[in-house]
Backbone as CSV, one residue per row, in Angstrom:
resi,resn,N_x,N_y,N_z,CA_x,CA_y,CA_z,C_x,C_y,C_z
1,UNK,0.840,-1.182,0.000,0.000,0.000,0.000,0.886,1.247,0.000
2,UNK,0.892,2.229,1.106,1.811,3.333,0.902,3.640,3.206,1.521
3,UNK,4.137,4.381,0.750,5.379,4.001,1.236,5.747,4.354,2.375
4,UNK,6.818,4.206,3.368,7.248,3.952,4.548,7.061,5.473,4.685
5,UNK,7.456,6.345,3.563,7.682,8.094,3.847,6.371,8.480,4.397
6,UNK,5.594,8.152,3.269,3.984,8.023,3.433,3.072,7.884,4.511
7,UNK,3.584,6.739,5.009,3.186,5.690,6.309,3.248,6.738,7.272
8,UNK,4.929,7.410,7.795,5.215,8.336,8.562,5.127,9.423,8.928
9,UNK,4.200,10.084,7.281,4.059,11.247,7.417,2.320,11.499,8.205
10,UNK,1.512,10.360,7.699,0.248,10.009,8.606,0.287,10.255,9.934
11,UNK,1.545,9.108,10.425,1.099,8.713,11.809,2.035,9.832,12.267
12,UNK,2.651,10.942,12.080,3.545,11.834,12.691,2.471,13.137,13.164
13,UNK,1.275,13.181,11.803,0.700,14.104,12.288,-0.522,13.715,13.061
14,UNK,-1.214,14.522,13.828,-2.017,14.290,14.375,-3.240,14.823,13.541
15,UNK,-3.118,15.408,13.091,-4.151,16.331,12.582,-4.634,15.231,11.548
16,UNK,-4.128,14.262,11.025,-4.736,13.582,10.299,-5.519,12.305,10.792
17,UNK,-5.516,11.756,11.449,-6.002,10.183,11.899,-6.291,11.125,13.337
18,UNK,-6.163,11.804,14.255,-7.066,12.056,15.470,-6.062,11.443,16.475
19,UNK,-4.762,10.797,16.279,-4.451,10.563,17.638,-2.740,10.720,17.191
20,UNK,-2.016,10.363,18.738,-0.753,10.750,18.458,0.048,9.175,17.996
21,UNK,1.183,9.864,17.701,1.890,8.640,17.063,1.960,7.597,18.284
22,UNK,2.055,8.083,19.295,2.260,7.010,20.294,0.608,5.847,20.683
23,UNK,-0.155,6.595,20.301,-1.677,5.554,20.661,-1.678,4.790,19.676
24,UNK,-1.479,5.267,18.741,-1.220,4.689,17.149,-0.305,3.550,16.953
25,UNK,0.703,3.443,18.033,1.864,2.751,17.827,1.192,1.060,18.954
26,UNK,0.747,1.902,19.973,0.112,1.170,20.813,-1.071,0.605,19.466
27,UNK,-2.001,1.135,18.953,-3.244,-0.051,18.197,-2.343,-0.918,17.330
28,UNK,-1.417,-0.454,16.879,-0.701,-1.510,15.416,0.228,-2.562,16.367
29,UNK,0.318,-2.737,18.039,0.673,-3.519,18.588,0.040,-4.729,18.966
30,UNK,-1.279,-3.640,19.200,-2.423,-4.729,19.798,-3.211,-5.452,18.054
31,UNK,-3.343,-4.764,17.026,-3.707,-5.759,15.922,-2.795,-6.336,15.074
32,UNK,-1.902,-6.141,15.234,-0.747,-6.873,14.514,-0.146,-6.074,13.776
33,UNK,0.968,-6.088,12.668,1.797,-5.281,12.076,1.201,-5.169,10.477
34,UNK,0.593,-6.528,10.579,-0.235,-6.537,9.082,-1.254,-5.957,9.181
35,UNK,-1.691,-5.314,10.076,-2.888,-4.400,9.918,-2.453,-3.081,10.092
36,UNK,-1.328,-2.333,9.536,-0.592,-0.683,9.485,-1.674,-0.005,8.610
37,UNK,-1.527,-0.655,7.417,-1.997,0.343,6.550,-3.947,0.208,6.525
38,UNK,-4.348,-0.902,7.080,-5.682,-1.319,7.080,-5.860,0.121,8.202
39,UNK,-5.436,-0.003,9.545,-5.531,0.569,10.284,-4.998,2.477,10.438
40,UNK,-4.732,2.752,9.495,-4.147,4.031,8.994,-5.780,4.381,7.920
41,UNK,-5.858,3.514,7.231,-6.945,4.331,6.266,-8.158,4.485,6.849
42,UNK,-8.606,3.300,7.868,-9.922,3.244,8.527,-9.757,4.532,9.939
43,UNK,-8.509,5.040,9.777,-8.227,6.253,11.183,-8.645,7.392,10.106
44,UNK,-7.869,7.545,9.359,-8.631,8.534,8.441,-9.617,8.606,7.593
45,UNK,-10.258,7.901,7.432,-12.155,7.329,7.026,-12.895,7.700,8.330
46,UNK,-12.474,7.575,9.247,-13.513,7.985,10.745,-13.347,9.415,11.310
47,UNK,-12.196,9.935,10.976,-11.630,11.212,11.272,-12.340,12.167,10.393
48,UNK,-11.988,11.873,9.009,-12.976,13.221,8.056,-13.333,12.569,7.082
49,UNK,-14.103,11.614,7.328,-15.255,11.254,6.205,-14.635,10.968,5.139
50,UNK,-13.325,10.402,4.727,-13.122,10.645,3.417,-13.438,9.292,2.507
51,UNK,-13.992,9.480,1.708,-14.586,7.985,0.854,-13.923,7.406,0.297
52,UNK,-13.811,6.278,-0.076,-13.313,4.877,-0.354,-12.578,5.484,-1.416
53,UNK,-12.580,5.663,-2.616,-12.435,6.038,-3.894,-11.187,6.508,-3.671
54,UNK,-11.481,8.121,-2.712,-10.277,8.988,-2.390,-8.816,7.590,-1.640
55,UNK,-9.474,7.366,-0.564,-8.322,6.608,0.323,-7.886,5.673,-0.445
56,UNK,-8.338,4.881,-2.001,-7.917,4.134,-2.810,-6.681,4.926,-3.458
57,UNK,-6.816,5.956,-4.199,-6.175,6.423,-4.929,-4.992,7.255,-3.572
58,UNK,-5.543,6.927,-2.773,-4.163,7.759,-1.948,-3.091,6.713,-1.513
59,UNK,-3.618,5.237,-0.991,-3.601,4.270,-0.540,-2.883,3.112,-2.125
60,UNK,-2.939,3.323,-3.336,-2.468,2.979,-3.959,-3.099,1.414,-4.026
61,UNK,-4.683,1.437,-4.086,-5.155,0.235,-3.923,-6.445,0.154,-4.534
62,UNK,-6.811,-0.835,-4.383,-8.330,-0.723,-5.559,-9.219,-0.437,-4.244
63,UNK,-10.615,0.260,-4.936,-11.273,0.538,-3.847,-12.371,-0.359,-2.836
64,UNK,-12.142,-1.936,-3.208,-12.769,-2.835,-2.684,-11.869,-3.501,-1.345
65,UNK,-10.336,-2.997,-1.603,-9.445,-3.710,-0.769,-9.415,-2.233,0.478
66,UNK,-9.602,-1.341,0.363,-10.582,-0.064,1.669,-11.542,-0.339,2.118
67,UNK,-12.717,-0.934,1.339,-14.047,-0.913,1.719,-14.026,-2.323,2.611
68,UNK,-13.268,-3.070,2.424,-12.951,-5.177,2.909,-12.194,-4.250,4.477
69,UNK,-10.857,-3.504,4.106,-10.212,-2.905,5.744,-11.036,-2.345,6.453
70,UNK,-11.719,-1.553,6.351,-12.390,-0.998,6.965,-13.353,-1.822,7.879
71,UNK,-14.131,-2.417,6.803,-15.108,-3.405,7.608,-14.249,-4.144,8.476
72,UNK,-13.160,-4.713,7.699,-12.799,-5.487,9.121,-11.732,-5.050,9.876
73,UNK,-11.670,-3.789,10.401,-10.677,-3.156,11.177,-11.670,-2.121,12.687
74,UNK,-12.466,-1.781,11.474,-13.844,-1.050,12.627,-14.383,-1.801,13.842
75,UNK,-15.011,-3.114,13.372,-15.414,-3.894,14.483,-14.077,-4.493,15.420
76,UNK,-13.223,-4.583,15.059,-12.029,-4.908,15.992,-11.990,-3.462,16.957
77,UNK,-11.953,-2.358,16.630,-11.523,-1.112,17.297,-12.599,-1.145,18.458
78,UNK,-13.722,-1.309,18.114,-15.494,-1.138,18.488,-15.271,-2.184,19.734
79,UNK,-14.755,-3.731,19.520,-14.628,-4.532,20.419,-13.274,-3.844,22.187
80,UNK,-12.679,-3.188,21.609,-11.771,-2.544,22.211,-12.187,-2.030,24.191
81,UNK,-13.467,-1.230,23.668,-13.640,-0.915,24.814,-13.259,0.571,25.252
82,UNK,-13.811,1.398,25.886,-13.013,2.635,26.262,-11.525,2.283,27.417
83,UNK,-10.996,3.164,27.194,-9.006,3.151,28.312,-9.866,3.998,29.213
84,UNK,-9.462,3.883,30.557,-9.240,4.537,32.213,-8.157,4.874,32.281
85,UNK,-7.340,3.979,31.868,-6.169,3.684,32.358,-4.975,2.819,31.728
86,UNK,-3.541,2.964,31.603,-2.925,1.741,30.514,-3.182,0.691,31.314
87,UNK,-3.951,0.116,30.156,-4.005,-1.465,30.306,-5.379,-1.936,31.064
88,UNK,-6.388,-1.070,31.539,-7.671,-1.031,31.860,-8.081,-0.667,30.907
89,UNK,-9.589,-1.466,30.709,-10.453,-0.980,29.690,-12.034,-0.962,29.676
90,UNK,-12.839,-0.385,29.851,-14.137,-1.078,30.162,-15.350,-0.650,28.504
91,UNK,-15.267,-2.181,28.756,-16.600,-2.635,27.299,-18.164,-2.703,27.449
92,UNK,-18.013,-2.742,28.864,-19.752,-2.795,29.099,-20.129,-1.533,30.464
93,UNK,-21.658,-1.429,29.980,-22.012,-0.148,31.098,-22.205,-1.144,32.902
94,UNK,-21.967,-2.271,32.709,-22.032,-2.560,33.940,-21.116,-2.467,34.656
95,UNK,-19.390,-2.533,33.775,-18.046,-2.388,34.712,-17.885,-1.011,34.636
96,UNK,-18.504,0.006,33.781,-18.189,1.573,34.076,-18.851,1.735,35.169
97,UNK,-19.829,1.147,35.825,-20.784,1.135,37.077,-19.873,0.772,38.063
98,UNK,-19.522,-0.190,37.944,-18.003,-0.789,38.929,-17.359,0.256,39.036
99,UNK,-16.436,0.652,37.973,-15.508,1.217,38.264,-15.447,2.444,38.761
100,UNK,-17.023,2.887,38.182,-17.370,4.519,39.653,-17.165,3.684,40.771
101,UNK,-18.527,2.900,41.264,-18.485,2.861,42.325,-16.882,2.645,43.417
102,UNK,-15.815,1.934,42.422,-14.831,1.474,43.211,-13.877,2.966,43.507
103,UNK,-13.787,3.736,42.431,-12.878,4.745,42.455,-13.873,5.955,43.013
104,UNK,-15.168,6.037,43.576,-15.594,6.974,44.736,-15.823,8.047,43.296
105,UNK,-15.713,8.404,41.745,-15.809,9.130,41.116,-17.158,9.233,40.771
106,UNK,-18.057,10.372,40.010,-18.902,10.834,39.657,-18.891,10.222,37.865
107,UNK,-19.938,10.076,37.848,-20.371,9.925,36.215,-21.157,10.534,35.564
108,UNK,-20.978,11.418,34.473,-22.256,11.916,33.483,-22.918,11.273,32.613
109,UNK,-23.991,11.482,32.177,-24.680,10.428,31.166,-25.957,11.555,30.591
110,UNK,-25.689,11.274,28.940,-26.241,11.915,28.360,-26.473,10.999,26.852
111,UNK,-27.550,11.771,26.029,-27.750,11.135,24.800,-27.115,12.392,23.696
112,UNK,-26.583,11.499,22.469,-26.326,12.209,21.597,-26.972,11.624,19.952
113,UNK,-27.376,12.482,19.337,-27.615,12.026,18.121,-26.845,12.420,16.795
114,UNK,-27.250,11.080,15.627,-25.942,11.012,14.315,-27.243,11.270,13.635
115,UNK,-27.154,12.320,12.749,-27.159,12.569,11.410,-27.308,11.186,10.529
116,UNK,-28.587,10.487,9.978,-27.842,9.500,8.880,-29.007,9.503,7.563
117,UNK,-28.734,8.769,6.897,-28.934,8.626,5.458,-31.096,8.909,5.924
118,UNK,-31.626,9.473,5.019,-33.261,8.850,5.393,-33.412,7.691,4.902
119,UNK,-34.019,6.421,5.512,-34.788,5.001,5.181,-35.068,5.174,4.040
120,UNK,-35.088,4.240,2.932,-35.741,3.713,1.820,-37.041,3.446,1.776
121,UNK,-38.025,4.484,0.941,-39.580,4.747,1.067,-39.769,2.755,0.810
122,UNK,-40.911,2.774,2.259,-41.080,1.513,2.456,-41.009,0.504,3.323
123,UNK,-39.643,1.116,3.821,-39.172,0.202,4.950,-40.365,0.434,6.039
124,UNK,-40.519,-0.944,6.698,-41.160,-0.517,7.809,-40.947,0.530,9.243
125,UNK,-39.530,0.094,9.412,-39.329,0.888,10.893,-38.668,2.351,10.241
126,UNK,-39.150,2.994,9.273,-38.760,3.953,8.527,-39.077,5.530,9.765
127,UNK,-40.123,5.609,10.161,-40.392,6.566,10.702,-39.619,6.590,11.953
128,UNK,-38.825,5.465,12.752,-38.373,5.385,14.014,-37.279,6.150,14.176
129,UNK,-36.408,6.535,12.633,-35.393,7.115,12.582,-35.294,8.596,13.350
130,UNK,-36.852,9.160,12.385,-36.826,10.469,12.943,-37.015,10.957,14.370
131,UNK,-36.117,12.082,15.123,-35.939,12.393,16.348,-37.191,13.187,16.051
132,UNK,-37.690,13.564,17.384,-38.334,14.332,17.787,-37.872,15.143,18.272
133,UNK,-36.759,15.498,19.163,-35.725,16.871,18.932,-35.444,17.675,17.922
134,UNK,-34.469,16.931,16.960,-34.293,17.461,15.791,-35.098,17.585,14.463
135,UNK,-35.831,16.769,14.415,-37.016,16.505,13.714,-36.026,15.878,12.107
136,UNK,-35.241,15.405,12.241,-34.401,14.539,11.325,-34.045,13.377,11.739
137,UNK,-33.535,12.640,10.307,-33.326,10.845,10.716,-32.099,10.803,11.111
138,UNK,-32.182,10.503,12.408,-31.010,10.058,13.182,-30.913,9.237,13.880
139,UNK,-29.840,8.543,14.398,-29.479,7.540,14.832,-29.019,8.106,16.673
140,UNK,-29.273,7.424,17.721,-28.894,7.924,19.419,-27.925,6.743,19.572
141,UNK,-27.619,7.547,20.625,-26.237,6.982,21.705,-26.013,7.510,23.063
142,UNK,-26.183,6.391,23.992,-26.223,7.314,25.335,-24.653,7.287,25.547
143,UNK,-24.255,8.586,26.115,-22.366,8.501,26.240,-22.190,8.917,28.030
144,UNK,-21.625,7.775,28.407,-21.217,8.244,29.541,-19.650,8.761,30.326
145,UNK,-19.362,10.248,30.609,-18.316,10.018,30.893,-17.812,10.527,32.713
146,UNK,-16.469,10.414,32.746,-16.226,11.051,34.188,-16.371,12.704,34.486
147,UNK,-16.089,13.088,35.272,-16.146,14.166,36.022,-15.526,15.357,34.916
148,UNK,-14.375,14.673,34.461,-13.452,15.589,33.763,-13.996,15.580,32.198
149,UNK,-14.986,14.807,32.303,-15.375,14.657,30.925,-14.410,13.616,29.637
150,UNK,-13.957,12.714,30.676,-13.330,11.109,30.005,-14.529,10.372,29.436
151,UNK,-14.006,10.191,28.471,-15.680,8.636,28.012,-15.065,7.869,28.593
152,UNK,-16.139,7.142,28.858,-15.720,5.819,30.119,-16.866,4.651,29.110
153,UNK,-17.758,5.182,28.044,-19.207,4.625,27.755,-19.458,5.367,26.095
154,UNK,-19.549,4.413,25.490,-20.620,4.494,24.268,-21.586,4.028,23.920
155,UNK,-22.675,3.917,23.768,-23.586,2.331,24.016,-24.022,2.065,22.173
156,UNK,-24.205,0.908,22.047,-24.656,0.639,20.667,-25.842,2.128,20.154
157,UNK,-26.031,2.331,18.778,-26.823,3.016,18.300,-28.395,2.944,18.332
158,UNK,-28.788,3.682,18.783,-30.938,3.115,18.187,-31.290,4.200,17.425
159,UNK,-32.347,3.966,17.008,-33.097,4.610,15.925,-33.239,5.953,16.844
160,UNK,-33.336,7.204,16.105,-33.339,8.591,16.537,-34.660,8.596,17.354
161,UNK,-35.818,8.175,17.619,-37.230,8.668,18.045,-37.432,8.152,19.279
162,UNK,-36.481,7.139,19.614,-35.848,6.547,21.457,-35.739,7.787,22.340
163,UNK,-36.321,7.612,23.169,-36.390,8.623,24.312,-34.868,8.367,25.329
164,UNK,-34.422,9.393,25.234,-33.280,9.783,26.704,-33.737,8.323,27.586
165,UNK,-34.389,8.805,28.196,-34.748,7.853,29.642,-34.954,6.738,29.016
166,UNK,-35.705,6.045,27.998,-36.027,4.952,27.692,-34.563,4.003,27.046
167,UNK,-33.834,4.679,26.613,-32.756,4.479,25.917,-31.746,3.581,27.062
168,UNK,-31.510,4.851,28.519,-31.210,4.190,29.513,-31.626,3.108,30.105
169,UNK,-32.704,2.934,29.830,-33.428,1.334,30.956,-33.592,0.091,29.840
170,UNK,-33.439,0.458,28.392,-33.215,-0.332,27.553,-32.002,-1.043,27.894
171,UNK,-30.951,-0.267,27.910,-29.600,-0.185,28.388,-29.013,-1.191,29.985
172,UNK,-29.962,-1.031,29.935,-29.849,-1.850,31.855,-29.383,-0.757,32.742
173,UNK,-29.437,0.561,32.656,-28.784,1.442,33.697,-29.643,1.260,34.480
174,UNK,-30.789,0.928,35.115,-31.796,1.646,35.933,-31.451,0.398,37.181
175,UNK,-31.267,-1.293,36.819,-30.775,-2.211,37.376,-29.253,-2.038,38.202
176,UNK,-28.316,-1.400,36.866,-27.501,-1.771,37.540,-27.130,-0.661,38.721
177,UNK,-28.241,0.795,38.630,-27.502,1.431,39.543,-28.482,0.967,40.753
178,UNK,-29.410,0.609,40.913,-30.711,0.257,42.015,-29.693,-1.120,42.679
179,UNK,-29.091,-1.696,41.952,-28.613,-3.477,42.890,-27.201,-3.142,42.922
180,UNK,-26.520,-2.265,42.548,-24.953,-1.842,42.426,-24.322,-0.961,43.138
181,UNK,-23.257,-0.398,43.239,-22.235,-0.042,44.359,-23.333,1.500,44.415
182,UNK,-22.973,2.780,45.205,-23.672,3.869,44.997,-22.929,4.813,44.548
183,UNK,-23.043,4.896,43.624,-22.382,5.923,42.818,-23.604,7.395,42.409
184,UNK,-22.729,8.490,42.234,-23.349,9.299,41.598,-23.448,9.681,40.233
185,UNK,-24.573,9.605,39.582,-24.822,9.656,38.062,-25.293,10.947,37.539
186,UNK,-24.939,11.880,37.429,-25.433,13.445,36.784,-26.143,13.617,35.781
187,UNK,-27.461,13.802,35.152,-28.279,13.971,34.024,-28.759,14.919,34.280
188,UNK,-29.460,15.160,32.346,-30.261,16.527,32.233,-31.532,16.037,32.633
189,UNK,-32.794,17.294,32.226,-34.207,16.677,32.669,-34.735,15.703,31.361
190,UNK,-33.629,15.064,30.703,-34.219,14.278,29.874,-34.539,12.465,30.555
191,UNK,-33.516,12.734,31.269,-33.808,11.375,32.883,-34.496,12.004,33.758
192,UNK,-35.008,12.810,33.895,-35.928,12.720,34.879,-37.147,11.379,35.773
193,UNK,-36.977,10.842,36.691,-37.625,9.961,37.267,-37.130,8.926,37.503
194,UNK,-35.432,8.694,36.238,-34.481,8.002,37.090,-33.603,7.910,38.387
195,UNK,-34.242,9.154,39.000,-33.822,9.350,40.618,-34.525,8.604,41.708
196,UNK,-35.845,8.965,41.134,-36.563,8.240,42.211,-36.270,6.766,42.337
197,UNK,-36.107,6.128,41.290,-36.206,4.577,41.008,-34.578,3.842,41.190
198,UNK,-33.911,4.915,41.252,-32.556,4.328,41.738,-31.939,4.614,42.723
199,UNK,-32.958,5.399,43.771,-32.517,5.628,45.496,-31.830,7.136,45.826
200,UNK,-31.640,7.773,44.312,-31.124,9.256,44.622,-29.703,9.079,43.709
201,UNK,-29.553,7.856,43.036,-28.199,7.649,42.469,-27.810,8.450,41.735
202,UNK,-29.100,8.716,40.498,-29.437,9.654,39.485,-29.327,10.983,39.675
203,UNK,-28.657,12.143,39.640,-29.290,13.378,39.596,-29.739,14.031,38.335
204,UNK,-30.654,14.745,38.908,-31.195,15.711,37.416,-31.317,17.361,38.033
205,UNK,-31.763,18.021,36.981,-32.370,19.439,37.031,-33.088,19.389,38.316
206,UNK,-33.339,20.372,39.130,-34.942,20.815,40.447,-35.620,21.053,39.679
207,UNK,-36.513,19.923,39.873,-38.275,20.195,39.185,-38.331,22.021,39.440
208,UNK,-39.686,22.429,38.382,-40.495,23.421,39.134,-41.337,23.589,39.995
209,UNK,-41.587,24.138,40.968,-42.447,23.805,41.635,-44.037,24.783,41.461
210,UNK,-43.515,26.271,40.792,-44.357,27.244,40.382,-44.229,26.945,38.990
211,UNK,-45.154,26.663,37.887,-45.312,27.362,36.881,-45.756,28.495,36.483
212,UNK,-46.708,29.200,37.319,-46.875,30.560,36.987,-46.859,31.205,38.178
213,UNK,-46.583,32.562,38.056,-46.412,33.374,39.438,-45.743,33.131,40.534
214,UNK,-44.392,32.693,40.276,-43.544,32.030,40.975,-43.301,33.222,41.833
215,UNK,-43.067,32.840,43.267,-41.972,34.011,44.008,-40.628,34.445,43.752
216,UNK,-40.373,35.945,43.713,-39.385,36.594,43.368,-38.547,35.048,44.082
217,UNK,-38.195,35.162,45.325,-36.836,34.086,46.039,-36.856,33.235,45.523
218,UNK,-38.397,32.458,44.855,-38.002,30.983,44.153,-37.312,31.244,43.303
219,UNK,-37.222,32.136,42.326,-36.693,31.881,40.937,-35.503,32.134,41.421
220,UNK,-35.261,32.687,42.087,-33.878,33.084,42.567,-33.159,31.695,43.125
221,UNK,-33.587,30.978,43.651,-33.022,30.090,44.573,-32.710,28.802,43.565
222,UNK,-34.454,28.586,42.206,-34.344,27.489,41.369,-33.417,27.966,40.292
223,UNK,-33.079,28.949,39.969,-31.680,29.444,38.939,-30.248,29.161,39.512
224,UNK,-30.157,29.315,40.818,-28.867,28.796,41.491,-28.767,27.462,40.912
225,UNK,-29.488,26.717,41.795,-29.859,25.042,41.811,-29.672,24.585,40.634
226,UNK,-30.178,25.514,39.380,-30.314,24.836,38.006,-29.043,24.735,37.428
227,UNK,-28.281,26.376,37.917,-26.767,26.399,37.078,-25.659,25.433,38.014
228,UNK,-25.923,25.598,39.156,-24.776,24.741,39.941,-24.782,23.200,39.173
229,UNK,-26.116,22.654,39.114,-26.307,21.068,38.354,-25.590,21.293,37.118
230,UNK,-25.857,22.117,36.089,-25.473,22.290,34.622,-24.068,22.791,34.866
231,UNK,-23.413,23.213,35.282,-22.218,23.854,35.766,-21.154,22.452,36.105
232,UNK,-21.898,20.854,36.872,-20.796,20.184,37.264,-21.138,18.984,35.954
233,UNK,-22.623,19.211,34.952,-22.453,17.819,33.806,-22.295,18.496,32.440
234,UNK,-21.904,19.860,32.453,-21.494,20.272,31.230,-20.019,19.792,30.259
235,UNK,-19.799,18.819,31.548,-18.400,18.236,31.281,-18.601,17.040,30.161
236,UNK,-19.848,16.265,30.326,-20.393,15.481,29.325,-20.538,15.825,27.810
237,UNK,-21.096,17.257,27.535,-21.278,18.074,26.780,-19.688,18.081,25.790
238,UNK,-18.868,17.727,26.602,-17.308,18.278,26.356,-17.069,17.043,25.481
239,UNK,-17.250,16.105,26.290,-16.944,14.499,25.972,-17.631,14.400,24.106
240,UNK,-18.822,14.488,24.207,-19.495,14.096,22.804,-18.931,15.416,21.873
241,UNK,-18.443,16.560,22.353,-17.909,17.336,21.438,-16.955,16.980,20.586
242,UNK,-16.173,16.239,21.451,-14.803,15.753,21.223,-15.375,14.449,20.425
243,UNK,-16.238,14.139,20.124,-16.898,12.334,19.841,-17.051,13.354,18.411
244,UNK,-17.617,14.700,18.320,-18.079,14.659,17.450,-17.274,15.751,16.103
245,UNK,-16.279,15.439,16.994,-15.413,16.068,16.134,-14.511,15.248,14.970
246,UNK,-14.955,13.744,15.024,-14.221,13.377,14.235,-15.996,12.969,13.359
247,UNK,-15.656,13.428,11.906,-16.420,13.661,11.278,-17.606,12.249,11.155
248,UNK,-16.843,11.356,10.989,-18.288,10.177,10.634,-19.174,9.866,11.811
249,UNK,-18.778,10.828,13.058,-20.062,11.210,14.217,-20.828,12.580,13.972
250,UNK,-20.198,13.460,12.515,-21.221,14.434,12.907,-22.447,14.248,12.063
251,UNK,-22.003,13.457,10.893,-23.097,13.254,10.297,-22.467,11.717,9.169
252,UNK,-23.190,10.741,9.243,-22.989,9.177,9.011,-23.740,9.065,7.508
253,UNK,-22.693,9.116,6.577,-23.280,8.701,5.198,-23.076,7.346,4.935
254,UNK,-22.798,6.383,5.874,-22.572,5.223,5.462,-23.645,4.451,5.357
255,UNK,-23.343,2.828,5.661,-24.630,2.471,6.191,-25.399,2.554,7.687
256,UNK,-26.868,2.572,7.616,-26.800,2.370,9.381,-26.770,1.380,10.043
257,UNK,-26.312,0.236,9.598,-26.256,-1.081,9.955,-24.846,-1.100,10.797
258,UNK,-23.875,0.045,10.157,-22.327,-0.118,10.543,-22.262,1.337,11.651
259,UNK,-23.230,1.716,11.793,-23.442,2.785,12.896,-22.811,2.583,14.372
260,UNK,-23.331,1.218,14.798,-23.117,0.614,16.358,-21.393,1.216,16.163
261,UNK,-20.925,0.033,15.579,-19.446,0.167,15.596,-18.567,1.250,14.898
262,UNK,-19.556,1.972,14.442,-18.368,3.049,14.057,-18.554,3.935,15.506
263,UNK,-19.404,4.337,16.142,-19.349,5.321,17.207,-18.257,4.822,18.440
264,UNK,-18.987,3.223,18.382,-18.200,2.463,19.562,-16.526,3.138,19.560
265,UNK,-16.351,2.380,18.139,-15.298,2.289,17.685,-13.890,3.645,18.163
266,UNK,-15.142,4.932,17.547,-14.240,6.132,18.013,-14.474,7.031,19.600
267,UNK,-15.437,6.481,19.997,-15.252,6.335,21.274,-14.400,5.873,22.618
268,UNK,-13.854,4.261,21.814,-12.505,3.442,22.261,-11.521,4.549,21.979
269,UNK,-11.239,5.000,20.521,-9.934,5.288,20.181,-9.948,6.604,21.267
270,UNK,-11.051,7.456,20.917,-11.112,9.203,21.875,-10.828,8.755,23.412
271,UNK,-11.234,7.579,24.220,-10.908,7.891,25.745,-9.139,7.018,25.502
272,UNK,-9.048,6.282,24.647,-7.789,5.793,24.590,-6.655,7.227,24.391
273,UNK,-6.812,8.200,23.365,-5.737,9.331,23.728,-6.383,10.641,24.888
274,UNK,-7.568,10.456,25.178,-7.342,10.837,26.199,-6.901,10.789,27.748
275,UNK,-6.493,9.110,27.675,-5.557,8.950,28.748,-4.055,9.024,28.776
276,UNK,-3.704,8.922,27.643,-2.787,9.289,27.168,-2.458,10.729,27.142
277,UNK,-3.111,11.766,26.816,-2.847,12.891,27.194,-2.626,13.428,28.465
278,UNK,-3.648,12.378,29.670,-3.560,12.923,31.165,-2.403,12.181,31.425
279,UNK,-2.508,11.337,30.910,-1.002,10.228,31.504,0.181,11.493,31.407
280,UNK,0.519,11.376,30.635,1.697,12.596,29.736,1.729,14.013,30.580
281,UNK,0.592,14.434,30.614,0.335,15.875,31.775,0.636,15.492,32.777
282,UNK,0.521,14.489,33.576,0.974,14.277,34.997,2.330,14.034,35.141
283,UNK,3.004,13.343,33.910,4.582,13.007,34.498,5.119,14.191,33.891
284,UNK,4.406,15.368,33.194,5.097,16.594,33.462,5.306,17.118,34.523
């Protein structure tokens, strides 16, 4: 495929594939050496969208032997799991539950939605796509991260018209925080009522208690309350920014069948250099 100059000039920059040469050096360890260049084109296919055709002719390859890497380089990444830590990794929302509860840390949890192709007039579950937020066909993902705004959590994709809260108890969150260690979980009022049902685990927004003709002190007191909450899970906000900065999360022209694992996928790679970055800041 490309030449060694080639190869180096990829993985040197960051700006191209989304991570540094050193995380990079770490994935071509963990999939083998025969997967460099598989694993170089599918970093820059997830980074900025660029289509098969292009990464052929850059890649010096026909465009069926991109479209074959990809597929099978994505679901390997996706299986990965988000990094905590070198050499920790967590793949399911039940050990990110663990691993609050064990490390005494706080968790955010929020939904985000992908942009994707509209259904083929016909399909049955055609209408499920469309959000009712955005009022476009999109695809959700609940993302959970730490305090600092680490993904710790990506969860498979559902159809855009899945409710916040419903998404979660689909998910098994509502179990595992009600029978599991006690951790604190930070949400908007789109969980609302997952507090009650998980012992206080959950936080959300302060209800209103006035809708009309509220007292001067209430509003005063429920605007504190509201910004202090939004003030400590805006850190979540940070997390999917960063998710959605590598382009085939801001908007998914692929298929939606390959949705699950492409988010998973760059979800693994995003908390993988972002431990790497804190790692690196601390032994400064």
């Amino acid at each position: 495929m490309v030449g060694n100059a080639c190869r180096a000039a990829i993985i040197s920059d960051r700006r191209i594939t989304g991570l540094s040469a050193e995380v990079i050096a770490e994935l071509v360890s963990e999939l083998g050496p025969v997967f460099v260049d598989r694993l170089l084109a599918t970093l820059v296919h997830l980074r900025h969208a660029t289509t098969h055709d292009v990464l052929a002719c850059w890649f010096g390859v026909d465009r069926s032997t991109i479209t074959r890497a990809i597929g099978e380089v994505r679901p390997l990444l996706a299986e990965r799991g988000c990094t905590v830590s070198p050499g920790v990794r967590l793949r399911t929302l039940a050990e990110v539950v663990d691993h609050l509860g064990a490390s005494g840390k706080t968790g955010i949890v929020d939904g985000t939605e992908i942009r994707v192709r509209r259904p083929a007039a016909g399909r049955k579950d055609r209408d499920t796509f469309i959000s009712g937020k955005s009022k476009q066909n999109a695809v959700k993902s609940m993302v959970v991260t730490d305090g600092d705004g680490r993904v710790l959590f990506c969860s498979p994709a559902r159809p855009g018209s899945c409710a916040d809260i419903t998404h979660a108890r689909q998910l098994g969150l509502l179990k595992l925080l009600a029978d599991g260690p006690a951790v604190e979980i930070l949400a908007d009022a789109g969980y609302q009522g997952l507090g009650a049902q998980t012992g206080g685990r959950v936080v959300t927004p302060p209800h209103r208690k006035f809708k009309k003709n509220a007292p001067d002190w209430y509003e005063e007191v429920y605007e504190r309350q509201r910004k202090a909450h939004s003030s400590r899970r805006i850190r979540v906000e940070h997390g999917i920014a960063h998710l959605k900065n590598w382009r085939a999360l801001t908007r998914h022209l692929g298929r939606r069948e390959h949705m699950s694992h492409t988010v998973q996928a760059v979800a693994g790679l995003l908390s993988h250099q972002q431990t790497a970055d804190l790692t690196s800041a601390r032994q400064r």
